[in-house]
N, C-alpha and C positions, 0 to 999 in steps of 0.2 A: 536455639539459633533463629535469625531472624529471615523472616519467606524474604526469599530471590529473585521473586516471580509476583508481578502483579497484573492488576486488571484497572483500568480507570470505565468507571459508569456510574451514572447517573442516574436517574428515573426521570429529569426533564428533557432528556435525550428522544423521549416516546413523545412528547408534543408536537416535533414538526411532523405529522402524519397525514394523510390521504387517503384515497383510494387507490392505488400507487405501488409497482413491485419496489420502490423504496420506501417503505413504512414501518412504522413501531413493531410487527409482528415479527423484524429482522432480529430485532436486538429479545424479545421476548421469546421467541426460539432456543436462541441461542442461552441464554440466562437460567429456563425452564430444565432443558436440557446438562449445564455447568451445576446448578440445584440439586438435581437428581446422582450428581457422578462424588465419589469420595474422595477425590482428584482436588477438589473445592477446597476443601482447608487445607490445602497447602500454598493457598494463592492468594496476597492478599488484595481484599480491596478498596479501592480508592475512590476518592470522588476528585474529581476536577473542578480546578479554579478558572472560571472564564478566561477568555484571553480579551485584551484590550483590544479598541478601534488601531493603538499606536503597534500595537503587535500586528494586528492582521494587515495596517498599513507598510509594512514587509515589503509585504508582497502583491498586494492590492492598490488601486490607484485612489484614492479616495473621493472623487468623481463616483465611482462605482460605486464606494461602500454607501457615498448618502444617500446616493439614488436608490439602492436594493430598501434601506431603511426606510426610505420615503413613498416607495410601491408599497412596502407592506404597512406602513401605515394608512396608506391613501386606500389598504383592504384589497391590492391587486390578490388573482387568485395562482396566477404563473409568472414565470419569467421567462421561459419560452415554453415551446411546446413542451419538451420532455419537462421541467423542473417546477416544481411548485412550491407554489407562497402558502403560510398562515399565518395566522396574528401573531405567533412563537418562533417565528422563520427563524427572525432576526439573533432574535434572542440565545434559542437553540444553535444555530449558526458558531456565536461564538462562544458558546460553552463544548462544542465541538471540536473546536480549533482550542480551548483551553486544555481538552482532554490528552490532544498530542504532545503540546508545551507542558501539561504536566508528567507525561510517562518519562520525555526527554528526562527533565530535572528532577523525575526518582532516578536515575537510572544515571546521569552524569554525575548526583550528589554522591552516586556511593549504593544509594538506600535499597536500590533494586538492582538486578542487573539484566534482568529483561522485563519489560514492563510494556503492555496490550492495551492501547485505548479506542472502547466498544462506541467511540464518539459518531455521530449522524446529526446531519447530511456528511456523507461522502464527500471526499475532496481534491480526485486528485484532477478530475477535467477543469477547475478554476483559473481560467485565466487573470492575469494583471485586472485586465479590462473587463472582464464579465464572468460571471458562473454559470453554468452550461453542465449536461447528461448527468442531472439529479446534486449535483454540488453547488456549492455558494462560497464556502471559501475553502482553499485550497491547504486543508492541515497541515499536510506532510512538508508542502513546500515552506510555509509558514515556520514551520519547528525546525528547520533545518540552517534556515536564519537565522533564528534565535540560536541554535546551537552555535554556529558561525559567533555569533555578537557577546555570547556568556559566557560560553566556554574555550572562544579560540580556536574553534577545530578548522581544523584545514583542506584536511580529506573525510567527506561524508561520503558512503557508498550509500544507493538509495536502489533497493530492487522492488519494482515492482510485478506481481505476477498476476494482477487482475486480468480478467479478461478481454478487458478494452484497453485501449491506449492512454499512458499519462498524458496526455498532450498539456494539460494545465503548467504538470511539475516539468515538464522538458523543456516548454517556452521560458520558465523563471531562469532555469540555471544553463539555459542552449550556448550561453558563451562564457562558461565556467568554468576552471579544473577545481574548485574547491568541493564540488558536487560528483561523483560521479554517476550519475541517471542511466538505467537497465531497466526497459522494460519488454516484459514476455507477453506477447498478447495475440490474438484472434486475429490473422490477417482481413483488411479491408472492413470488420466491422466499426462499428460505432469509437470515434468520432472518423472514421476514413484516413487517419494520421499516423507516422510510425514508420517511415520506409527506413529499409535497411541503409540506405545512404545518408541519412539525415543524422550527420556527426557530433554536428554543434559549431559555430563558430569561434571567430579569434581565437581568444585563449582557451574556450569551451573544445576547442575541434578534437574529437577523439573519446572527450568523456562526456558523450551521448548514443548511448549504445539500444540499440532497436532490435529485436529476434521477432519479425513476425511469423507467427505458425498458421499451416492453413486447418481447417476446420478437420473438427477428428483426434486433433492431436491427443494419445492419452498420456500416462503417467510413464512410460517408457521416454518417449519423447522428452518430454520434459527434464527425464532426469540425466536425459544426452546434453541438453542447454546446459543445463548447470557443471557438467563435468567438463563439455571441453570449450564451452565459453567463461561464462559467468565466473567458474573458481579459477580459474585464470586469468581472468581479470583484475578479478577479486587481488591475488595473489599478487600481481605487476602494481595496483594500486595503495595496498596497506594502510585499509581506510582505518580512521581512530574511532569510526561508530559505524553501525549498521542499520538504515532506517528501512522500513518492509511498509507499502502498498498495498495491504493484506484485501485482494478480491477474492473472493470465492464461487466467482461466476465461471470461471472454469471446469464447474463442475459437471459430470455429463451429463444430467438431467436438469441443469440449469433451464428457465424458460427463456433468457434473451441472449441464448450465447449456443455455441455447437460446439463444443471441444466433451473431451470425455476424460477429465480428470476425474479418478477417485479419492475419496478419503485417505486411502494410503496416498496416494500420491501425494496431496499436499503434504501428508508427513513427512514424506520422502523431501520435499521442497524445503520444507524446515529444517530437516535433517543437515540439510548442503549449505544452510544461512548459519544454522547454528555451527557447525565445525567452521566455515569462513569466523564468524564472530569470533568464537575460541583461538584461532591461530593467529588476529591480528589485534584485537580490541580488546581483550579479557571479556568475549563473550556476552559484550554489552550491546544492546540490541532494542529496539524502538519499533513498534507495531502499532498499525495506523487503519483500520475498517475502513473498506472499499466499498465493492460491489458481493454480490450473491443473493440471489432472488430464489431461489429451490430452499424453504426452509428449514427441510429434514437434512439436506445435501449443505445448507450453509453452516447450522448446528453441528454436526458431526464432524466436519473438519476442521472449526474452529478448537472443537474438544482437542481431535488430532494433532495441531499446533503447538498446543499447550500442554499436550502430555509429552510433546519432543523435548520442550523447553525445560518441563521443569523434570526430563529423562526417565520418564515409565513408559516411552512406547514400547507396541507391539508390536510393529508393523511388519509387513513382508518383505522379502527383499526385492525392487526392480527390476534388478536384471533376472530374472528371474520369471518374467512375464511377459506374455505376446506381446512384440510390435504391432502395429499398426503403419501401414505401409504408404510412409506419407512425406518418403526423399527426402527424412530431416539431416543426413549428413550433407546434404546438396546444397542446404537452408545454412546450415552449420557452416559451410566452406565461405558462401558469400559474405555471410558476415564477419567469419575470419578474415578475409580477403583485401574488406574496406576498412577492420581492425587495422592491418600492415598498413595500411595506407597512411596514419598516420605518423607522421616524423619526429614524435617525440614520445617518450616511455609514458603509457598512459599507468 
């Protein structure tokens, strides 16, 4: 029978590197780790096909793109303070974004039905107009396009659970219902974007969904988001794909974040994408590398992920373990609150 489950990676994904917690040793971790577990032959893998300038113009203004091309040729060493240039930026860039556009098209051909692309730079703070907090172009939003343009889809649900805010992928689709944008993040950190009132416009109003958590949140919390927002959501909206913002900086020992997700937890987070995918899309599902700087803590969850997916966890049960006492039904209400607010079935 043919694997269900794949991986998109590359080895020139390790080029755009620095000195930098977003570097090659992300994706080497993580790899070193997939290497060592028995879990590995049942996943296949893949290499991605670059995405074109006309693909990443989607989403991108092309002002931007020739400018970014034309800094890294001209040898810039940044693009602002956080985000840094190499000679491979450019290059690497869109083979990163080729990596998303290729897991889509296993995974809407039939070939896969869940399918993980280890692609870098990160992409979901890219905006139209610049790339900003370690990204350059903005994959998920990118593939999400694409799927809209090849495959006709109508309803994309798109969760992000990074520990920063998508603010990239919210700006593309803020006045969308063909998109619906969830993202769970670190209240007030990095980009400062995210308020729970921040709906979306026009047509978008309603399907731009914001949960900020304050710092602390652990795997309890989170898996309150997902039961009485998110799969309700989920459930009102009957998206035909599921695309995932896979950050793993939520983890508690993370170095640029404060929240205290563990390894189970993000299984537990998988656990709630994976049953949402089975009850409305046949289970098809689209995974997109974010953030996660802790490289023992990014490795072992990514394992976590991947052993939900393709159904040999072991995890424990949530409920089942201390809160942490951090008024998320309070969090939980508000955002129900400005949910009702809208006047049309989201």
């Amino acid at each position: 029978m043919a694997k269900q489950v794949g991986i998109v990676y590359h080895e020139d994904f390790l080029l755009h590197t620095s000195n930098h917690p977003e570097y090659k040793g992300r994706l080497t971790s993580i790899m070193d780790l997939l290497n060592k577990d028995k879990m590995f032959a049942q996943i296949a893998k893949i290499e991605p096909t670059p995405a074109t300038v006309e693909e990443v113009a989607l989403v991108h203004k092309k002002e931007y793109i020739v400018s970014l091309e034309e800094k890294i040729n001209e040898g810039f060493n940044n693009l602002d303070l956080d985000t840094y240039l190499t000679p491979h930026s450019f290059r690497v860039a869109l083979l990163s974004v080729g990596g998303t556009l290729t897991a889509l098209r296993e995974v809407m051909s039939g070939r896969k039905k869940v399918c993980f692309s280890l692609g870098r730079p990160p992409g979901h703070h890219a905006e139209p107009e610049r790339g900003m907090g370690f990204c350059l172009f903005n994959n998920i939003a990118i593939a999400a396009l694409v799927a809209q343009k090849e495959f006709d889809l109508k309803r994309i649900l798109i969760i992000d659970f990074d520990v920063h805010h998508g603010n990239g992928t919210e700006k593309v689709f803020y006045d969308s219902s063909n998109v619906l944008f969830v993202s769970v993040h670190q209240s007030a950190a990095y980009p400062g974007t995210g308020g729970i009132a921040d709906l979306g416009v026009g047509n978008g109003y309603g399907y731009n969904i914001n949960i900020p958590l304050p710092p602390g949140c652990s795997d309890v919390e989170y898996d309150k988001v997902f039961r009485h927002i998110i799969i309700p959501l989920a459930d009102r909206y009957e998206p035909e794909l599921i695309m995932i913002s896979a950050g793993y900086d939520g983890y508690r020992d993370d170095p640029l974040a404060n929240m205290g997700l563990t390894v189970n937890g993000y299984a537990n987070i998988t656990q709630h994408i994976k049953k949402i995918a089975d009850k409305h899309c046949e289970g098809k599902m689209v995974f997109s590398l974010e953030g996660g700087y802790h490289l023992d803590g990014l490795a072992k969850s990514f394992l976590a992920t991947m052993k939900v997916v393709i159904g040999s966890d072991k995890r424990m049960e949530i409920t089942n373990q201390k809160s942490s006492d951090k008024n998320i039904m309070e969090i939980i209400k508000k955002v129900e609150k400005n949910i009702k607010k809208v006047d049309r079935k989201v």
